[in-house]
Backbone as JSON, one array per atom type, in Angstrom:
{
  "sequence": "XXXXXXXXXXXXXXXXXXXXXXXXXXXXXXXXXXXXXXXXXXXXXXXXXXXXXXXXXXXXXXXXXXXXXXXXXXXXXXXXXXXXXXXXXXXXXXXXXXXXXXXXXXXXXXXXXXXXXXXXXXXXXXXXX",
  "N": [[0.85, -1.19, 0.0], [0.53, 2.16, -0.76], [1.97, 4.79, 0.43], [2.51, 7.54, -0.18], [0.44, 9.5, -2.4], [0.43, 11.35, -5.25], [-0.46, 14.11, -6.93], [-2.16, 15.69, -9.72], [0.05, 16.77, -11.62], [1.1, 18.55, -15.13], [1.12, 19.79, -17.74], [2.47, 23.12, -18.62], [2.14, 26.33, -19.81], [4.81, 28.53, -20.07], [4.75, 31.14, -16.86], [2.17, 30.27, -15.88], [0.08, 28.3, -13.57], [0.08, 25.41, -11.14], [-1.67, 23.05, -9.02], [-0.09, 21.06, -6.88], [-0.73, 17.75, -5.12], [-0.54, 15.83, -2.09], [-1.68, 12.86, -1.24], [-1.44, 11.29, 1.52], [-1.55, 8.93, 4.32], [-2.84, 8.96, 7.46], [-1.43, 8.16, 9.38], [1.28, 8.81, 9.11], [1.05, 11.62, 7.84], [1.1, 13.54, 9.96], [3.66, 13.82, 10.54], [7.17, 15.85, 9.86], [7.0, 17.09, 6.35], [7.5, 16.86, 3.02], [8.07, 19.04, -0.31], [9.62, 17.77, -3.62], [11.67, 17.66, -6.46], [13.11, 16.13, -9.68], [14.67, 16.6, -11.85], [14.91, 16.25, -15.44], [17.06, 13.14, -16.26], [18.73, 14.6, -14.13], [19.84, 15.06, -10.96], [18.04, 15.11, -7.86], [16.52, 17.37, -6.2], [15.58, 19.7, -3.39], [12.73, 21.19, -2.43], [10.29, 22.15, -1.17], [9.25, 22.62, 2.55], [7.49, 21.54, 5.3], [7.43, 21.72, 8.57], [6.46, 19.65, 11.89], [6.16, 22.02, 13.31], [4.84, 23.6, 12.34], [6.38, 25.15, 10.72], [8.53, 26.61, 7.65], [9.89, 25.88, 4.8], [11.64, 27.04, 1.82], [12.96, 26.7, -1.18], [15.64, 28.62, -2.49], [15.17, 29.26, -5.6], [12.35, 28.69, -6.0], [11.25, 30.69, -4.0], [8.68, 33.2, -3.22], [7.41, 32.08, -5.53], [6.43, 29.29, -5.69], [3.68, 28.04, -2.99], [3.99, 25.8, -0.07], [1.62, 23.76, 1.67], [-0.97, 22.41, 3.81], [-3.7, 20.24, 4.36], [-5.2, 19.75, 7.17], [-7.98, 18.39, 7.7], [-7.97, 16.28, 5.43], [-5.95, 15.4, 4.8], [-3.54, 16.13, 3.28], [-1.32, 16.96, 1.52], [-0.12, 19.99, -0.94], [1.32, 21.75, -2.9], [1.05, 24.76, -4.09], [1.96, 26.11, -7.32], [3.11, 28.95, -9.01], [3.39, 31.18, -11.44], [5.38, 29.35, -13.11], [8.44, 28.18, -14.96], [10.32, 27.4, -17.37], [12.29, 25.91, -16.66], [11.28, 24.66, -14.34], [10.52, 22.18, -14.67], [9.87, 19.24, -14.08], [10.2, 16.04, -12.11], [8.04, 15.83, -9.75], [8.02, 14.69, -6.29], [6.41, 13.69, -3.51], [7.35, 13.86, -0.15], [7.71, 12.49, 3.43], [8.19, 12.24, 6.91], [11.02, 13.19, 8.51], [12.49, 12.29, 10.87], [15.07, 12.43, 12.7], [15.93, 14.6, 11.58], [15.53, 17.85, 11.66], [12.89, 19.64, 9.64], [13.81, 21.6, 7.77], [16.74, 20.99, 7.93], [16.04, 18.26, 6.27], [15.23, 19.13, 3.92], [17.92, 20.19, 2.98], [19.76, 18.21, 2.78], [22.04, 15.52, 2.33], [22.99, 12.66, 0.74], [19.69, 13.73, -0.94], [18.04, 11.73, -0.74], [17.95, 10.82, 2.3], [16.85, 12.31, 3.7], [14.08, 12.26, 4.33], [12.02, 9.52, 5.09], [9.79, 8.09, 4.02], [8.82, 7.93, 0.87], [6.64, 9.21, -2.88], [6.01, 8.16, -5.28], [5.51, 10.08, -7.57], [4.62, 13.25, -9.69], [4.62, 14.33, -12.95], [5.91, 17.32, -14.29], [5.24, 19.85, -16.66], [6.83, 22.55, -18.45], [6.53, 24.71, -20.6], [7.95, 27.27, -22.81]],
  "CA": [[0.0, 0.0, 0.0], [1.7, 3.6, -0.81], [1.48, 5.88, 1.67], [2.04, 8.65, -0.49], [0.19, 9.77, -3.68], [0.33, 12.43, -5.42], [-1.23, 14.27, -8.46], [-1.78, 17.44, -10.18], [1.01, 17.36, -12.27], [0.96, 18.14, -15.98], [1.93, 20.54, -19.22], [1.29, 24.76, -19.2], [3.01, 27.72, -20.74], [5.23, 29.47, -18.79], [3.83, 31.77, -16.33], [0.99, 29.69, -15.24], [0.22, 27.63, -12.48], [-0.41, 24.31, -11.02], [-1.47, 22.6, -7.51], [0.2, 19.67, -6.61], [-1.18, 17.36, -4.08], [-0.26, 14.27, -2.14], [-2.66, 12.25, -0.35], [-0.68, 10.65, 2.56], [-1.96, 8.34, 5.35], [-3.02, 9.76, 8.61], [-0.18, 8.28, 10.32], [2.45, 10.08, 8.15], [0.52, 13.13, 8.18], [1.61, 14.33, 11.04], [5.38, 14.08, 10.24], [7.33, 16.86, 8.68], [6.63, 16.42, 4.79], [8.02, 18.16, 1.58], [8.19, 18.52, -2.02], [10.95, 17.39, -4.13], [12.28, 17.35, -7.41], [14.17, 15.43, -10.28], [15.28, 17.65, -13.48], [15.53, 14.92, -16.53], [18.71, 12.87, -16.05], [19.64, 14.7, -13.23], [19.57, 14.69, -9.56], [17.29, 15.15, -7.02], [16.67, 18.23, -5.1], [14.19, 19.79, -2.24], [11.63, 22.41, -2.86], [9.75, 23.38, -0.44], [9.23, 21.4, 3.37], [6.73, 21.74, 6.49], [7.47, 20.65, 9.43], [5.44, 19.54, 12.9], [5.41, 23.23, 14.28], [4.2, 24.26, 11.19], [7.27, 26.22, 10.26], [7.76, 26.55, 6.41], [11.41, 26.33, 4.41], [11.93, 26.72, 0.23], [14.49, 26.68, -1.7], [15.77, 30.05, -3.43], [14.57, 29.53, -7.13], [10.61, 28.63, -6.1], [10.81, 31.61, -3.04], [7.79, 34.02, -3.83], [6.39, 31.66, -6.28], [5.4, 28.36, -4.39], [3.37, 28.15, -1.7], [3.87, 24.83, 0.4], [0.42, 23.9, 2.71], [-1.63, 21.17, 4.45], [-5.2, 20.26, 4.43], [-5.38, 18.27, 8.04], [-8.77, 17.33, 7.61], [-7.92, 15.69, 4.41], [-4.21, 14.55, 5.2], [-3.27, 16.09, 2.21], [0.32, 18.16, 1.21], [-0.32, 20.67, -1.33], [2.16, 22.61, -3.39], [0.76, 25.58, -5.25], [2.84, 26.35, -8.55], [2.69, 30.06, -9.42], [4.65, 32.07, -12.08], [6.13, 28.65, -13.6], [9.15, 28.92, -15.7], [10.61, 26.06, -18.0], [13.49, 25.22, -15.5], [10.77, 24.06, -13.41], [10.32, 21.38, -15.68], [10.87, 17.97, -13.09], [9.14, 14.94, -11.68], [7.68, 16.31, -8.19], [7.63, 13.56, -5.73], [6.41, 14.66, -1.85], [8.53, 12.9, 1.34], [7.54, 12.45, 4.65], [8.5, 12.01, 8.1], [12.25, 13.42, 8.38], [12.97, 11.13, 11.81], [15.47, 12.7, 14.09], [16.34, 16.22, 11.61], [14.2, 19.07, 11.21], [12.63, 19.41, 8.42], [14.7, 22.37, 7.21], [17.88, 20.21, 7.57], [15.89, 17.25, 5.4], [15.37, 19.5, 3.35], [18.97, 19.98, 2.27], [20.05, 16.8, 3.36], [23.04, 14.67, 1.27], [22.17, 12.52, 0.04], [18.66, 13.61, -0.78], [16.96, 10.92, -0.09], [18.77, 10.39, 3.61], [16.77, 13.55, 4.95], [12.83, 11.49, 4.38], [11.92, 8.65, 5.39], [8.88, 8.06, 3.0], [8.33, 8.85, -1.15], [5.71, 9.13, -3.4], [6.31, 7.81, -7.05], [5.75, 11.59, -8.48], [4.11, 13.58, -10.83], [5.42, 14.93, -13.98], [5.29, 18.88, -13.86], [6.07, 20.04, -17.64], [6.75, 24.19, -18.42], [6.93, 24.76, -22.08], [8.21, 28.42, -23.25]],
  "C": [[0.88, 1.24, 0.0], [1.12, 4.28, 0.01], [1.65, 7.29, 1.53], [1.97, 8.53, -2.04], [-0.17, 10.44, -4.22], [-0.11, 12.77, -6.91], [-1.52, 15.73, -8.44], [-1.04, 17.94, -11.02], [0.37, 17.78, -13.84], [1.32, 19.15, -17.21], [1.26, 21.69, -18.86], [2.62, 25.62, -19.49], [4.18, 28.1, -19.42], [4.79, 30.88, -18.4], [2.46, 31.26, -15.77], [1.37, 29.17, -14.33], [-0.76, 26.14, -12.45], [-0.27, 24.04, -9.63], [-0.88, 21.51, -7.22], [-0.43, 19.05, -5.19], [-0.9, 15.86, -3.87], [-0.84, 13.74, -1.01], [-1.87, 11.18, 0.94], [-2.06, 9.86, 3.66], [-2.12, 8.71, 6.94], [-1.55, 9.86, 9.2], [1.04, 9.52, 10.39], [2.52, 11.41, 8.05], [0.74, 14.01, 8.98], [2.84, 14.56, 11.51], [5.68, 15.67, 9.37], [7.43, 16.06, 7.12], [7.12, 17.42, 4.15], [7.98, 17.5, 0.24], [9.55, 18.53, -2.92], [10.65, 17.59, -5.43], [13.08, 16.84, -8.17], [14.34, 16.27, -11.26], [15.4, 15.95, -13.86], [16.78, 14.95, -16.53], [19.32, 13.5, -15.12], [19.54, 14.46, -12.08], [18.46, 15.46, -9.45], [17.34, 16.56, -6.2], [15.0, 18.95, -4.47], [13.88, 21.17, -3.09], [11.11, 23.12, -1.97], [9.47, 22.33, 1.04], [8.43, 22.16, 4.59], [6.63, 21.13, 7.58], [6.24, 20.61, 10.6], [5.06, 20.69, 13.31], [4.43, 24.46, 12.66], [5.18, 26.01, 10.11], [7.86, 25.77, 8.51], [9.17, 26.78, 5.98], [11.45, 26.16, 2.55], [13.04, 26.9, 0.03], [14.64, 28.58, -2.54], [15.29, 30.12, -4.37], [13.25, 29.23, -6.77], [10.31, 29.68, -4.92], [9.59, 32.65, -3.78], [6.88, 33.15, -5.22], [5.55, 30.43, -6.0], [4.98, 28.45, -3.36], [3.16, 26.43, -1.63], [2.41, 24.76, 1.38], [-0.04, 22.52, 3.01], [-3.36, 21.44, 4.44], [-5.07, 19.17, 5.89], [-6.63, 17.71, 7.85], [-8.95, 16.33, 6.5], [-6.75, 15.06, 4.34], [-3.78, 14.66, 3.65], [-2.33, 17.4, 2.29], [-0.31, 18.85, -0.21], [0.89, 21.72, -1.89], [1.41, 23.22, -4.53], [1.99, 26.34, -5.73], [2.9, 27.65, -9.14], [4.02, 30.7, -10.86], [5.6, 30.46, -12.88], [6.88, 28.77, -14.6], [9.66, 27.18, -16.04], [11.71, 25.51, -17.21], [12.41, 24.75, -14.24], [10.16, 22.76, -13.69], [11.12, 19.76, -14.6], [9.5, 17.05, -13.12], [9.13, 15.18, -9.61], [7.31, 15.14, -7.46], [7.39, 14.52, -3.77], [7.09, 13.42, -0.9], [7.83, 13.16, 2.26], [8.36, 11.8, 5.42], [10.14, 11.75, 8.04], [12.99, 12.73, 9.55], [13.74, 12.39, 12.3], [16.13, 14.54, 13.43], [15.15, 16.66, 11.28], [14.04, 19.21, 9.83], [13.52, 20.68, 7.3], [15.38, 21.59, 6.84], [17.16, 18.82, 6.46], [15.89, 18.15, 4.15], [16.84, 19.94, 2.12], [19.97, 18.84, 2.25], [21.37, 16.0, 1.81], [23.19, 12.96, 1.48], [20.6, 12.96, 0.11], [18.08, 13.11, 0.14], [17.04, 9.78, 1.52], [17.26, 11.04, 4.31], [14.79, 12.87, 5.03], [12.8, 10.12, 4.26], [10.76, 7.56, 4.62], [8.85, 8.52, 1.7], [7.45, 8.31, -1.57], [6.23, 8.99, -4.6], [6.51, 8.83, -7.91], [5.38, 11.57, -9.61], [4.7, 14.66, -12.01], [4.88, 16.46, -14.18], [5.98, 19.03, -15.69], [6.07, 21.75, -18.04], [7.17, 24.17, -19.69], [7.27, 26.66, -22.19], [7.11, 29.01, -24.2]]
}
């Protein structure tokens, strides 16, 4: 059973927007959680991350244009996409429950995929010019 799944992704101009959303399992839900990225062929890197106190960390290139959020009565992560630009062009996967660092530090974490403890398969975000 996946415990996270996410959707929303899918093709717009640049300058538009898109919500992403990932349906997690109660349990999980209440971990810090974030959104990630892959660039084609390349690595992996963080986006945007929320932890338990509800404190809120992005990365420099999506500052002022994503907003990270939670639905608790729906146990659902939420990344709204604003202003999209063709370098935003990835496969968005969301993480949960960062275990003993804050979710800031998972957030930059080395390897990646050290700093969550959970992934979601991910949805293809595409930004055409």
């Amino acid at each position: 059973q996946r415990r996270l799944v996410e959707s929303g992704g899918g093709s717009v101009q640049a300058g538009g927007s898109l919500r992403l959303a990932c349906a997690a399992s109660e349990k999980i839900f209440s971990t810090a959680m974030g959104w990630f990225r892959r660039f084609p062929r390349q690595f992996r890197e963080g986006v945007a991350v929320i932890d338990t106190d509800g404190s809120i960390n992005y990365v420099d290139s999506v500052k002022d244009r994503f907003i990270i959020s939670k639905d608790n009565a729906k146990n659902i992560l939420y990344l709204q996409m604003n202003n999209l630009k063709p370098e935003d062009t990835a496969m968005y996967s969301c993480a949960a429950d960062s275990g003993a660092m804050t979710a800031h530090e998972a957030l930059y974490a080395e390897p990646v995929e050290s700093g969550f403890l959970h992934w979601g398969e991910g949805t293809q975000v595409t930004v055409s010019s």
